[in-house]
C-alpha positions as CSV (number, residue, x, y, z in Angstrom):
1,X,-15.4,78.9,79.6
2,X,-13.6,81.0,82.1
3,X,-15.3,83.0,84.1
4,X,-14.5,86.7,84.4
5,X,-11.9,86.4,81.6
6,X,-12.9,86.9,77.6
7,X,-11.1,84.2,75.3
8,X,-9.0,87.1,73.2
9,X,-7.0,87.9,77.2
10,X,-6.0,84.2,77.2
11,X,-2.6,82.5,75.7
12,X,-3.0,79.5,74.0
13,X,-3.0,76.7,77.0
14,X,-0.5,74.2,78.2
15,X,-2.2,70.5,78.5
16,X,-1.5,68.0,80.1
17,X,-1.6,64.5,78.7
18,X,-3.0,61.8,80.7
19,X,0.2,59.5,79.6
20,X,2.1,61.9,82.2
21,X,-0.1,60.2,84.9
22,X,0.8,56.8,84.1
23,X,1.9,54.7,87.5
24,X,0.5,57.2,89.5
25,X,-2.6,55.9,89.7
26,X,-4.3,53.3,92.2
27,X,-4.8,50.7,89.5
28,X,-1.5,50.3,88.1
29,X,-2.6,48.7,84.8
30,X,-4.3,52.4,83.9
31,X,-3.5,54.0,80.9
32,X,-4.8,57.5,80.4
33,X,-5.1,59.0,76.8
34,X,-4.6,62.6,75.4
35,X,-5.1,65.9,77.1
36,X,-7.1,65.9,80.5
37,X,-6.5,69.4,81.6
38,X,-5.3,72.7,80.4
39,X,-2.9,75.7,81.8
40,X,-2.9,78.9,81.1
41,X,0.4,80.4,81.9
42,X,1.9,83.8,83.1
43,X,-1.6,85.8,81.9
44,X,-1.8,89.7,82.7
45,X,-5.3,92.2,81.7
46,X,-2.6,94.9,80.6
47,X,1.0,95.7,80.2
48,X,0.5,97.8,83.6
49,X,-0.4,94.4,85.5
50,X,2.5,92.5,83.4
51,X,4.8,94.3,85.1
52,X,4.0,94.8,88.6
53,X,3.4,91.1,88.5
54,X,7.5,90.9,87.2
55,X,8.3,93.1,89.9
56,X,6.7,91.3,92.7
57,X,8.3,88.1,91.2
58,X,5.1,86.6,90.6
59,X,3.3,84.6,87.9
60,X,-1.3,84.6,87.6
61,X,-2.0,81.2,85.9
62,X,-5.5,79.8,85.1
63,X,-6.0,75.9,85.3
64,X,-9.3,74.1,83.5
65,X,-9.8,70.5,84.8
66,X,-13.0,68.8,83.2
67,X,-14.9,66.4,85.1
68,X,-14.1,62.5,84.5
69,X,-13.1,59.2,86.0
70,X,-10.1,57.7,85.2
71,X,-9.9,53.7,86.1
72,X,-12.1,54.5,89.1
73,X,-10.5,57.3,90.2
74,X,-11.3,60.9,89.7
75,X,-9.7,63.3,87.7
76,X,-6.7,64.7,89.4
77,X,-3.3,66.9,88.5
78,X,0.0,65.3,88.6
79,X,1.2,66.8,91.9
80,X,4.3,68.5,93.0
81,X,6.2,70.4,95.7
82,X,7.9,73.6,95.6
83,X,11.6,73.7,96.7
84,X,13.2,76.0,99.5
85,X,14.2,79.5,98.7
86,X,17.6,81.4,99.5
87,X,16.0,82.0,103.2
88,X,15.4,78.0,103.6
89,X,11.8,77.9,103.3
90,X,9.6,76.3,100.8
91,X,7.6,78.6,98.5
92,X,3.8,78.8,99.0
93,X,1.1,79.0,96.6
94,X,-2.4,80.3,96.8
95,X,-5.3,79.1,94.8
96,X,-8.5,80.4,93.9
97,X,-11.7,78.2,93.0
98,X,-13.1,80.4,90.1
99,X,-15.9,77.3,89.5
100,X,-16.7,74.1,90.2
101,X,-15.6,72.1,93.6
102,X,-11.8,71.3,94.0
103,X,-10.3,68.8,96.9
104,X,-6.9,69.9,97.9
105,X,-4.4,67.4,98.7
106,X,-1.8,68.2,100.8
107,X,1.1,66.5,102.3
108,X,4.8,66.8,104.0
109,X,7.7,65.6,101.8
110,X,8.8,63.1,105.1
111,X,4.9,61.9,104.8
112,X,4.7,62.8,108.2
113,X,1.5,65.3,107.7
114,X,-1.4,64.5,104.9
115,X,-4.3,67.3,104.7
116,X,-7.6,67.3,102.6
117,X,-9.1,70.6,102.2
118,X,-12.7,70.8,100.5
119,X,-13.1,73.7,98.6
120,X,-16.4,75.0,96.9
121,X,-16.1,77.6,94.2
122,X,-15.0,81.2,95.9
123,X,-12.9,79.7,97.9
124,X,-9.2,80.9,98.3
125,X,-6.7,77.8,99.3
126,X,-3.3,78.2,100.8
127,X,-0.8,75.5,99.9
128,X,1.5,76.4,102.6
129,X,5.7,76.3,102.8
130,X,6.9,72.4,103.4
131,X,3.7,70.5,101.5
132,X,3.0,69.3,98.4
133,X,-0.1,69.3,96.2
134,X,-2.4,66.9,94.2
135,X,-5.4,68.9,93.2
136,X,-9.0,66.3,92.2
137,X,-11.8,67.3,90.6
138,X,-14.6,65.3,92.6
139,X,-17.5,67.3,90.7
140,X,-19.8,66.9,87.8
141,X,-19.0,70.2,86.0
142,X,-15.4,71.9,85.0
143,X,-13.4,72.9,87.9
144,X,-11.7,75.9,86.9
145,X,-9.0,78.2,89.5
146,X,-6.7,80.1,89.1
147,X,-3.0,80.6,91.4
148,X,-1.0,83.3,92.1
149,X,2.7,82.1,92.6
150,X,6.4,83.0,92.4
151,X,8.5,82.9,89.6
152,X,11.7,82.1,91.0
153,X,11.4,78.0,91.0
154,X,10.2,75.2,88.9
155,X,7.9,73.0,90.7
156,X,10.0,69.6,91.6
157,X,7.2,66.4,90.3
158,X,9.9,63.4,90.9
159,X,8.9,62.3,94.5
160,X,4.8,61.8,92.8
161,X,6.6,60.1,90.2
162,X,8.8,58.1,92.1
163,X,5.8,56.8,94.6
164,X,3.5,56.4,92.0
165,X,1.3,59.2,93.1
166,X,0.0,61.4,96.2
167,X,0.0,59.4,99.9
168,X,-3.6,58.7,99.3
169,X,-5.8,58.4,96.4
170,X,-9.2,59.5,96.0
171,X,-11.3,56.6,94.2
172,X,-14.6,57.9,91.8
173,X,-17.1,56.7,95.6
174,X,-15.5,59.6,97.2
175,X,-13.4,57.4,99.6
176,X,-9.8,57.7,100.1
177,X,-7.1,54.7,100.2
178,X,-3.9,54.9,101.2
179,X,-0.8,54.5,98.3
180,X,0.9,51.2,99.3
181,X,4.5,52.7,97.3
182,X,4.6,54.8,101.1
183,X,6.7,53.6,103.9
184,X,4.2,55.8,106.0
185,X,1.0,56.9,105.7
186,X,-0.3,59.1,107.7
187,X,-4.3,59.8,108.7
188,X,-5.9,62.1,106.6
189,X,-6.4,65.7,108.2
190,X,-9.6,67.7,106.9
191,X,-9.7,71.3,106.7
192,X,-11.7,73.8,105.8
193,X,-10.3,76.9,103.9
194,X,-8.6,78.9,105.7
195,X,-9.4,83.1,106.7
196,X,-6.4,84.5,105.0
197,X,-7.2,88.2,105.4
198,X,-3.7,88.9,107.5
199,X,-1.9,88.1,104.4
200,X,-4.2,90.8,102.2
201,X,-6.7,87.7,100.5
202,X,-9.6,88.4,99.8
203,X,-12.4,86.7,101.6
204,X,-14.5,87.6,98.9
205,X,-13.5,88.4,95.6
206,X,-10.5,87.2,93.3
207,X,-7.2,86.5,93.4
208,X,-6.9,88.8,90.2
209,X,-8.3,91.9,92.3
210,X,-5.2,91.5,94.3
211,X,-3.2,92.4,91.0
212,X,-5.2,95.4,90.2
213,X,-5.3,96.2,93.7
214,X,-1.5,96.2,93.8
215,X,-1.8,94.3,97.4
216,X,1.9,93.2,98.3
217,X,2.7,89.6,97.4
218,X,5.9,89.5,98.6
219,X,5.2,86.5,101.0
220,X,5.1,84.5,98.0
221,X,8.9,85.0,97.5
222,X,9.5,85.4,101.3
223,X,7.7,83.0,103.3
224,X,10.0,82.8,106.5
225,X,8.6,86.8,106.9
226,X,4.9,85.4,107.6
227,X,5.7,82.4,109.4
228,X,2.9,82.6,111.6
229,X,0.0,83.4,109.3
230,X,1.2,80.4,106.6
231,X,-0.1,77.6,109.0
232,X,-2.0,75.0,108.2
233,X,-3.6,74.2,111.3
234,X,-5.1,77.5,112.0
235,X,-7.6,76.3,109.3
236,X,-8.7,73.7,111.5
């Protein structure tokens, strides 16, 4: 079910129920029923890992989004930004696709910015400081990842609520249309996944290895320290 993890090394998961999507879709009349994904939260191999993830102020979660259609729209998380830390910069995230095909919706919070990135399984996904995050499964099997990110926020959903969803939506063709609730909508930026060996990432590998590995996450908790390496458009 997940791969590279046995069932007895994961908590019991979080879902989400497709009545949290409700108005955030492109048909407004949809009405989504029961549990559509599930979260695995805060997991750690050992006690040893437990706590050098606590000390690096960082949290390894595992997300399971089965494949479906929803009102002619793919299946897609509820989306979310990440609020500034003491330094005044947004928190990052990383993601790893452990299977399946994710797209990666991006965007500023002042809409000025909107970024698509296409990501096959083994890819590793930065959600950089300043952008939100819808995450669609466009595929035909489970899309599974997993994220490595800190600890010291709650992830802020209001402004997807409030617009009723992401700048764009992606309908079950593949195409994307713009979300009307926006004052602005800006075009639709496509990036591939970006080289993020500066920052310790693997380009091959997991995003767990980095745990075992005791690599340095501390760029998760202070962003404004790798400023140069957490840009979007060197993925171009």
């Amino acid at each position: 079910m997940i791969p590279g993890w046995r069932e007895s090394e994961l908590p019991e998961p979080q879902l989400r129920d497709g009545a949290e999507l409700t108005g955030m879709t492109a048909d407004p009349s949809c009405r989504i029923t029961g549990p559509i994904y599930q979260m695995f939260r805060d997991i750690a191999r050992s006690e040893e890992d437990r706590r050098w993830l606590e000390g690096q102020r960082v949290r390894y979660d595992i997300t399971r989004i089965p494949p479906a259609t929803y009102c002619n729209e793919f299946v897609k998380t509820k989306g979310h930004y990440h609020p500034l830390n003491p330094a005044g910069v947004a928190y990052p995230e990383v993601y790893e696709v452990m299977a399946g095909h994710a797209h990666y919706l991006l965007q500023r919070p002042d809409h000025s910015d909107a970024v698509l990135i296409d990501a096959p399984a083994g890819s590793i996904v930065l959600i950089a400081p300043g952008y939100g995050h819808v995450t669609i499964n466009p595929g035909e099997e489970d899309l599974v990842m997993s994220n490595l990110v800190s600890t010291a926020f709650s992830s802020d959903y209001r402004p997807y609520e409030v617009l009723h969803g992401a700048v764009y939506y992606e309908l079950s063709d593949g195409t994307f249309v713009p979300n009307p609730a926006y004052p602005r909508v800006p075009p639709l930026r496509r990036l591939r996944p970006p080289d993020l060996g500066m920052l310790g990432l693997p380009v091959s590998g997991t995003l767990y290895g980095l745990v075992e590995e005791r690599v340095p996450l501390d760029w998760l908790n202070e962003p404004e320290r790798f400023t140069g390496l957490l840009s979007l458009r060197s993925a171009e």
